[in-house]
N, C-alpha and C positions, 0 to 999 in steps of 0.2 A: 422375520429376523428379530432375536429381541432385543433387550434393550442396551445391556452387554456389550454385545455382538457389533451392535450399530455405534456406538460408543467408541470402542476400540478402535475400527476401522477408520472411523472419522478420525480421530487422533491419529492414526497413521497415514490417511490419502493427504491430512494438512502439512504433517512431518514431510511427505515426498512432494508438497506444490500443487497437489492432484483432486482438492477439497471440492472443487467444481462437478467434481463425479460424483459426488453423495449426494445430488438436491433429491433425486426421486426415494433415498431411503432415508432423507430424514422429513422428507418429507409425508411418508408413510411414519416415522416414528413422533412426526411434533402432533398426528394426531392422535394415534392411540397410547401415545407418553404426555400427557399435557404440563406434567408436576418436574417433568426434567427439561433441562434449558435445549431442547434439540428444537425448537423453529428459530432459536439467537442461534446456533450452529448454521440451521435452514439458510439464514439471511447473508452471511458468508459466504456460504458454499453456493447460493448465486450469485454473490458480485463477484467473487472467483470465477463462477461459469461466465460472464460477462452477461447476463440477465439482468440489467439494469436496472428497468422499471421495474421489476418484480422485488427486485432485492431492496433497493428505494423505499419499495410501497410498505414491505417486512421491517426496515431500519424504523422508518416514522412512527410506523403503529407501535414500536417497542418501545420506545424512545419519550410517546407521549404520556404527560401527565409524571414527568420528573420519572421517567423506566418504572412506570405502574404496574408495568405487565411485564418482567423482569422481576422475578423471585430472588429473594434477600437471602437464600437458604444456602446450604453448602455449595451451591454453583454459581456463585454470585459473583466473583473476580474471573473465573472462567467467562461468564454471561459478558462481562465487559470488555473480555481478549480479543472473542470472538465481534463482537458489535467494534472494537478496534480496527480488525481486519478488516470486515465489512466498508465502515468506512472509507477508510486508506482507497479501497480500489475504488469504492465510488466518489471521491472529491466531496465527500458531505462533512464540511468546513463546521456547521452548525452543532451536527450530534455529537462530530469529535468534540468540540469543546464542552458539549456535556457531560463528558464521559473523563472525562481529564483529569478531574476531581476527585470522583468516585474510585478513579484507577490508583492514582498517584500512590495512596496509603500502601500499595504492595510495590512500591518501586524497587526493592530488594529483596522479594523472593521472589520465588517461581508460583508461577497459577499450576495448580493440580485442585481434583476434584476427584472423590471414591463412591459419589452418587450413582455412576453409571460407570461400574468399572473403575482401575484408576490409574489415570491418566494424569498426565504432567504436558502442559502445552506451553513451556518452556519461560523464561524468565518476563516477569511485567515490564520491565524498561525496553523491551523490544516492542510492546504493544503500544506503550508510552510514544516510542519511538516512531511509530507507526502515524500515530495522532498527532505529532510536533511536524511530522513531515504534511501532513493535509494542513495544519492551519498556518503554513508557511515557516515555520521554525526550526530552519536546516541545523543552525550551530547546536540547539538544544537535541536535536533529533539525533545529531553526530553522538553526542556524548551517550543518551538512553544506548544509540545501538554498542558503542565501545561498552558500557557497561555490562549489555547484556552478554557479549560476546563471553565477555570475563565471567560471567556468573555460570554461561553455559560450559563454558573452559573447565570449570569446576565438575562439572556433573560428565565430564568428556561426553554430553552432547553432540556429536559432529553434526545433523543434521541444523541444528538451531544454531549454533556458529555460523556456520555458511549462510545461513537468512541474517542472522544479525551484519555480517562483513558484509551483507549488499545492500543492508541498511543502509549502513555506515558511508558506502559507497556513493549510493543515490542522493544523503544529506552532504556527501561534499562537490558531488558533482553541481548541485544547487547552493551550496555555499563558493565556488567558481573562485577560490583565492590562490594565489600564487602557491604553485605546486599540489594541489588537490587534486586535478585530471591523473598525475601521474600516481597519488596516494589513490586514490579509488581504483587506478587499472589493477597495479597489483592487489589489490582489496579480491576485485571481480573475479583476477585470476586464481587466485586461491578458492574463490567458490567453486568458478565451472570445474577448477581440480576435484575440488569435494562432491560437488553434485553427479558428476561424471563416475566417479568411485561408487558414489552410495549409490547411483540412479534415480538421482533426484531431477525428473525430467523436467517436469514444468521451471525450476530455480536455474537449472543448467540454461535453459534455452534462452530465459531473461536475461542469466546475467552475459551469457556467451555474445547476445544481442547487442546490448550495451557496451562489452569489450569492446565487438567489434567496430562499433559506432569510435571509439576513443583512437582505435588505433587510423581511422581513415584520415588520410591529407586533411588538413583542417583549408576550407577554403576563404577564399579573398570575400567576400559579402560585401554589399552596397550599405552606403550609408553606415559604416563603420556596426552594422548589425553582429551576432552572434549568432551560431548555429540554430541553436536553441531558439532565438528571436525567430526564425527565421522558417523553424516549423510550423509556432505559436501564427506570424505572418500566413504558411499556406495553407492553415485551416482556417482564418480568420477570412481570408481569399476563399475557401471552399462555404461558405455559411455556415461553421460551427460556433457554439455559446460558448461563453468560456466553461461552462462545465463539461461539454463533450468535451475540450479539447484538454482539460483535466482529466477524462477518462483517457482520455489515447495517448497523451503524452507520460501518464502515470504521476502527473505532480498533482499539487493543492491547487484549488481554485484562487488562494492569495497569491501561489506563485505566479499563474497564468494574468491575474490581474500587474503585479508587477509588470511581467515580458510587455502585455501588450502597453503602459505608458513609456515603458522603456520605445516602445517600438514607433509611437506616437511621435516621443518627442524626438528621436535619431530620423526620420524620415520626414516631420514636420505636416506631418497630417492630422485631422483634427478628429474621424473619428472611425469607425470601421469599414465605412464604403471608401473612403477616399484611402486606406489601408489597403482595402482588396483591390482598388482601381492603381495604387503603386507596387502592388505585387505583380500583376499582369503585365504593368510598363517595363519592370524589370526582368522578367520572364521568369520567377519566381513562385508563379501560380502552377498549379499540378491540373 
């Protein structure tokens, strides 16, 4: 497959949510292409596939030495979308705020790149957005995703609107202020409409996920806890770090730091065992 070819498709499995299916052709293209950003692609399309360590061990090596190994050349704000994404799904708190910098300068256009084919992987304030939500930064992340929505609004992007509204969704569902639950359902509902239309399978399933989760009975919790608290509680109960429970939950590692002192001080425990020993008294533990 050449280089084209692999290019293209990568831009359109990310368009439909489905970028986890290229690791084995870009992984044939980041070796016989070494001069085009396809192992920063690589690295994505396995935190996408949930390939953690692998996509981890891909983020770091790119990452060190101030992105040494990350070409300044025409793929370069591309280079950083994708290393955004990457990010985002693995809770690595540390690269996003390396990348934050270097992003920011394009917070008002779109990333496109004609190196390998050309491709537009939709506006930088979504990738921005992406990065604000890992280092706990829901109110700023709110704004990057409205923005971007608006910029893709412009290009009548449908598929990039629907990712940005579940941005947008996800940063007020973590900003939890009066009247936000009900601004992100219809947020989400407008996606699964969209994703549902285009076939946007993997973003349908997320966000349908998440509706669903908004519309269940909200229950009575112990200890005046939160939903949210109270997932953060039964993996902390199952022996996850806070970074696994950043991978499963889909938030930042700052957020889960937050839940659990919140969780500390609402139950008055002092540290993780005596947490997972008050989740099992409450019948809480899975």
């Amino acid at each position: 497959m050449g280089p084209y070819h692999v290019a293209v498709i990568m831009a359109l499995r990310h368009m439909q949510g489905r970028l986890g299916e290229m690791v084995e052709p870009l992984q044939d293209a980041a070796a016989r292409y070494p001069g085009l950003p396809f192992r920063i692609a690589l690295a994505a399309a396995l935190a996408d596939a949930g390939q953690v360590g692998q996509a981890q061990a891909e983020v770091e090596r790119l990452a060190a030495g101030d992105l040494a190994a990350v070409s300044r050349s025409g793929g370069w704000s591309l280079s950083l979308a994708l290393l955004a994404d990457a990010c985002y799904h693995l809770g690595d708190a540390t690269t996003a705020a390396q990348l934050y910098g270097p992003l920011e300068p394009y917070a008002d256009r779109n990333i496109a790149i004609a190196r390998a084919g050309t491709i537009c992987a939709g506006p930088a304030s979504y990738f921005l957005g992406l990065l604000d939500l890992t280092l706990g930064r829901p109110g700023q992340a709110a704004r990057r995703f409205e923005h971007a929505a608006a910029l893709a609004g412009r290009l009548q992007a449908r598929p990039m609107i629907a990712f940005s509204l579940e941005g947008q969704a996800r940063a007020l569902l973590a900003l939890d202020r009066p009247g936000d639950r009900q601004h992100a359902a219809a947020l989400l509902g407008q996606v699964v409409a969209t994703a549902h239309e285009l076939g946007i399978r993997g973003l349908g399933e997320r966000a349908g996920a998440l509706l669903k989760e908004l519309a269940a009975p909200t229950a009575a919790w112990p200890a005046g806890l939160t939903g949210r608290e109270v997932e953060v509680l039964r993996l902390i109960a199952a022996g996850c770090s806070n970074r696994a429970i950043a991978q499963a939950l889909f938030i930042s590692p700052n957020t889960v730091l937050r839940h659990v002192s919140n969780i500390f001080a609402k139950t008055g425990v002092a540290n993780r065992a005596e947490a997972a020993a008050y989740a099992t008294r409450q019948g809480l533990a899975e």
